[in-house]
C-alpha positions in Angstrom: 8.8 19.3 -15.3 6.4 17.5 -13.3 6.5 13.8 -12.9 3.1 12.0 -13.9 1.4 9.3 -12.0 3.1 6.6 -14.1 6.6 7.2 -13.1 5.2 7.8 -9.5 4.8 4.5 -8.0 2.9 4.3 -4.7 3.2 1.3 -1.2 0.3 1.5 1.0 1.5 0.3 4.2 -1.3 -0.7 6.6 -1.7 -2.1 9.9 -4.2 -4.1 11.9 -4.0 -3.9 16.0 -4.0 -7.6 17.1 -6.7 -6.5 19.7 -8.9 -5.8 16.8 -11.5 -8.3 15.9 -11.6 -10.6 13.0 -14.1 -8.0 10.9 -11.9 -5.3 11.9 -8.7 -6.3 10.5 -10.9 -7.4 7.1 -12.3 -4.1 7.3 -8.9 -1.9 7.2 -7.4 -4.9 4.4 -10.4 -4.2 2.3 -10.3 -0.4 2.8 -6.7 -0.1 1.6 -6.8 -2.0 -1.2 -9.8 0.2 -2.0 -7.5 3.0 -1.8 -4.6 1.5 -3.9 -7.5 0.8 -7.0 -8.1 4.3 -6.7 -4.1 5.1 -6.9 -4.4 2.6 -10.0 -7.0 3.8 -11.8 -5.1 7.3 -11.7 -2.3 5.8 -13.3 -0.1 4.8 -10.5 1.9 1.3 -9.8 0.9 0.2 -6.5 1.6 -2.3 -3.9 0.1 -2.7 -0.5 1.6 -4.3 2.4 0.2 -4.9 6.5 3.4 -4.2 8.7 3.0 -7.7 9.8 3.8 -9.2 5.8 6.3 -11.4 6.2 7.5 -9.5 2.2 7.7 -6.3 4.0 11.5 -5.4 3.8 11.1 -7.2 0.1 8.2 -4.6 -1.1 9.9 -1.7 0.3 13.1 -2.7 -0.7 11.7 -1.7 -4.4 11.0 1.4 -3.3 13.8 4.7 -3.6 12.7 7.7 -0.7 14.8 10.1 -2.8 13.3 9.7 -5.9 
């Protein structure tokens, strides 16, 4: 049987270049949480987290690979 969204949950890991401006890093921020409403509004749990987040190894932590 085929898992459905709910019991799929979902961590968008981003990451802004420190050489990027200002607008930039907004720009890819913005765009991933954009992605993660979508994952929501399919029925997913999500998260999102910039490689830089200080929560990082506390988000992904959460998270199982083998399931």
């Amino acid at each position: 049987m085929r898992p459905g969204a709910a019991e799929l949950p979902v961590v968008v890991l981003y990451d802004r270049d420190p050489a990027w401006t200002g607008e930039e890093k907004a720009e890819v921020t913005c765009l991933s949480e954009s992605l993660a409403h979508g994952l929501e509004e399919a029925g997913h749990t999500v998260q999102t987290a910039c490689l830089e987040d200080e929560r990082l190894a506390e988000v992904m932590g959460s998270y199982d690979p083998a399931k």
